[in-house]
C-alpha positions, 0 to 999 in steps of 0.5 A, a space after each residue: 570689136 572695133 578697132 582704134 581709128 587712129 590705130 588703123 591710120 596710123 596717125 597721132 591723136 593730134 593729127 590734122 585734118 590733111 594728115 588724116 587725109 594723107 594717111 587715108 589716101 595712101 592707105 585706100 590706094 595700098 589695100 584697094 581691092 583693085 589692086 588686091 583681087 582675090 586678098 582677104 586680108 586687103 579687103 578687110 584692111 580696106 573696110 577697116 581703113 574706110 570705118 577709121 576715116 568715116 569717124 576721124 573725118 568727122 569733127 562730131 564723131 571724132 569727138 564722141 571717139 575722144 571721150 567715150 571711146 569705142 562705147 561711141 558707137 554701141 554695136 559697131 555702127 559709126 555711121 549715125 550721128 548718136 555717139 550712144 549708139 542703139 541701147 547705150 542712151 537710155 532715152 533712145 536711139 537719137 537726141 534729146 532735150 531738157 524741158 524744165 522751164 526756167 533751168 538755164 545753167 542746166 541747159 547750157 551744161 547739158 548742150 555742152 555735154 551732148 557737142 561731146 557726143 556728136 550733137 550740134 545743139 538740142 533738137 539738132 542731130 549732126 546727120 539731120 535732113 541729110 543722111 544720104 551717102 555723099 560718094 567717097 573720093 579716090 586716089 591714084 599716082 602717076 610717075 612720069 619723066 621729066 620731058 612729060 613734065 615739060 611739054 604736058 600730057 594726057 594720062 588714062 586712068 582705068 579703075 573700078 568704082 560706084 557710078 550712078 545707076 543709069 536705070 534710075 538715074 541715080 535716084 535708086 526708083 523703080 520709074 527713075 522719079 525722085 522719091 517722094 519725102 517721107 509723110 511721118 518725119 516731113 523729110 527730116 529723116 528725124 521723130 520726136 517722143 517725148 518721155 516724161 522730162 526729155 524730147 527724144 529724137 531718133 530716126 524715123 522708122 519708116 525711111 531709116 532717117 533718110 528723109 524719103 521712102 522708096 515704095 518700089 526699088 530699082 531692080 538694077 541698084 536695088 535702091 542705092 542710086 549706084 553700081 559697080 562700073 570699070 570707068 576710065 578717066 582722061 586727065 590731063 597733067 600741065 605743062 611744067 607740073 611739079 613732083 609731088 602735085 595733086 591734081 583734082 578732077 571734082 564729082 569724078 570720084 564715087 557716086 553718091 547714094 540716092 543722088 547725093 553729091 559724088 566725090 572727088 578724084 585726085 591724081 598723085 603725079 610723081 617725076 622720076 629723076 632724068 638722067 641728063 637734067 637736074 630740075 630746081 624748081 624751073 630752073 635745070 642744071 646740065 652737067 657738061 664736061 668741056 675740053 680744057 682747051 676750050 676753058 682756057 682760052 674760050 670758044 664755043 659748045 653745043 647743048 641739047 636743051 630738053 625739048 631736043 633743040 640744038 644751042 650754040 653756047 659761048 665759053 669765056 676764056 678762063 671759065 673755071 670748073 663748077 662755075 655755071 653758064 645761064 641759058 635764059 628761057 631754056 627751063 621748064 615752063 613756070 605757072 603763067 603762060 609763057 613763062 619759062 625758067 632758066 637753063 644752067 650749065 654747070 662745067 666740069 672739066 673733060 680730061 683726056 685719056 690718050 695722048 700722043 708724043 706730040 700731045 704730052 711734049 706741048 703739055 710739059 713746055 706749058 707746064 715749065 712754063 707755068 711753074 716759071 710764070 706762077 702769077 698767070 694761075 
């Protein structure tokens, strides 16, 4: 039985393209079976994410779902283009036009009717001239610390996926040749009968709707174009990256059946909290605590900036607790080359714990007088 794709994604019916490409995403990189070898279940939870994406993905499948449901894709198959699926349009597999002359209102309801089953206009089937498998994208995250995210670094991914077969160059032949176009449909991947007042149109029989005919396989694909390869990827994070950032490497994901076209790779980059600085934007927040002396009648401090160097910042006499001292050019790096943001220092007051005789009577003589003298706070 076919399973709700909205379901399966777990988004509303509503949902937009980039949330279904969320919901994907992160769905693909939970059930992957390289993270899950040996579980079953993921595997089965990895198809059904995959057949829900496969459908929701698509404008014209979407639609078909929408209003037919499950009875869409007759027999399970959500691949095809033909929403009545083998057996559900009793014209055939495939789709069809009205020839009745002069009947124009008839047309226009009947074009109508059949975009909502996945069709862009008679004669013109959705996966028409192209069925071959375009390669799936993939997804993988990165948590990094901030000081990676300052200077910038090179990440090696390893994973497993479908490459192209190097025996026959991806083009799924037994000498590595294109595949000749298929003689019966031209190349369309498409036939037309006509059955009394209706052109039917249905895959071709001969090259199963993909436009070409594979005489003799390759031995080491056995006709897809691709394989299954452990890959590793060399990405490379900029400096000043943000928390949260995708990072898209084109035609590095899957390999695409037959020659057509790969898919994308995407690098999710996360940044764990630092523990000395607080990131806001390209700005940094230092929390410092100074000795009250220092705020009092001012002086100077010395700061550790993110890339390791030594500062010499000047204190103000008087400066009050949480107020924030600018460092400028000492953030993180911004978009443009050589832009950097600013460094905060936001003061906290260091209270001594220990004091001596000397210490605690200075202290009560400030204290007296500072009740006898209360305009100087």
């Amino acid at each position: 039985m076919n399973k709700n794709p909205y379901e399966v994604l777990g988004v509303a019916r509503d949902a937009s393209e980039a949330d279904i490409k969320k919901a994907y995403h992160k769905l693909v990189l939970k059930y992957h079976p390289d993270k899950n070898p040996g579980d079953k279940n993921a595997e089965e939870k990895f198809k059904e994410v995959n057949n829900a994406f496969d459908i929701l993905k698509d404008p014209q499948k979407r639609a078909a779902y929408d209003r037919f449901g499950d009875a869409a894709f007759a027999g399970g198959n959500a691949s095809g283009a033909n929403p009545f699926g083998a057996g559900g349009n009793p014209f055939g597999n495939g789709a069809f036009h009205f020839n009745m002359g002069g009947g124009a209102g008839m047309e226009d309801i009947l074009r109508e009717a059949m975009r909502g089953f996945g069709f862009d206009g008679f004669g013109s089937g959705s996966s028409r001239g192209e069925n071959r498998r375009s390669g799936r994208d993939l997804l993988d995250e990165v948590v990094i610390d901030l000081k990676d995210a300052y200077f910038g670094k090179k990440h090696t991914v390893k994973f497993s996926s479908e490459v192209k077969c190097d025996k026959c160059n991806g083009l799924g032949t037994a000498d590595g040749k294109e595949a000749p176009i298929c003689s019966r449909c031209g190349g369309t991947g498409y036939v037309h009968t006509s059955r009394g007042f209706f052109a039917v149109e249905t895959p071709c029989p001969d090259c199963n709707g993909l436009g070409h005919k594979i005489e003799k396989k390759c031995s080491q694909c056995d006709g897809t174009g691709t394989i299954h390869k452990t890959r590793t990827l060399e990405v490379n994070i900029p400096a000043g990256v943000e928390d949260g950032t995708r990072l898209r490497l084109a035609g590095q994901g899957e390999a695409g059946q037959n020659g057509a076209p790969a898919g994308d790779f995407y690098l999710d980059v996360r940044i764990r909290p630092d523990k000395v600085f607080e990131r806001q934007g390209t700005d940094l927040i230092l929390k410092l605590d100074v000795p009250f002396t220092t705020l009092a009648l001012g002086g100077e401090i010395e700061i550790s900036t993110i890339d390791d160097k030594k500062l010499s910042v000047k204190v103000p006499a008087g400066t009050q607790i949480g107020e924030k001292l600018r460092v400028r050019g000492h953030g993180m790096p911004g978009r443009r080359a050589g832009n950097f943001g600013d460094l905060y220092i936001d003061i906290n007051m260091k209270v001594p714990t220990k004091l001596t005789e000397k210490q605690k009577k200075l202290l009560n003589e400030f204290a007296s007088i500072k009740s006898e003298k209360r305009g100087w706070f």
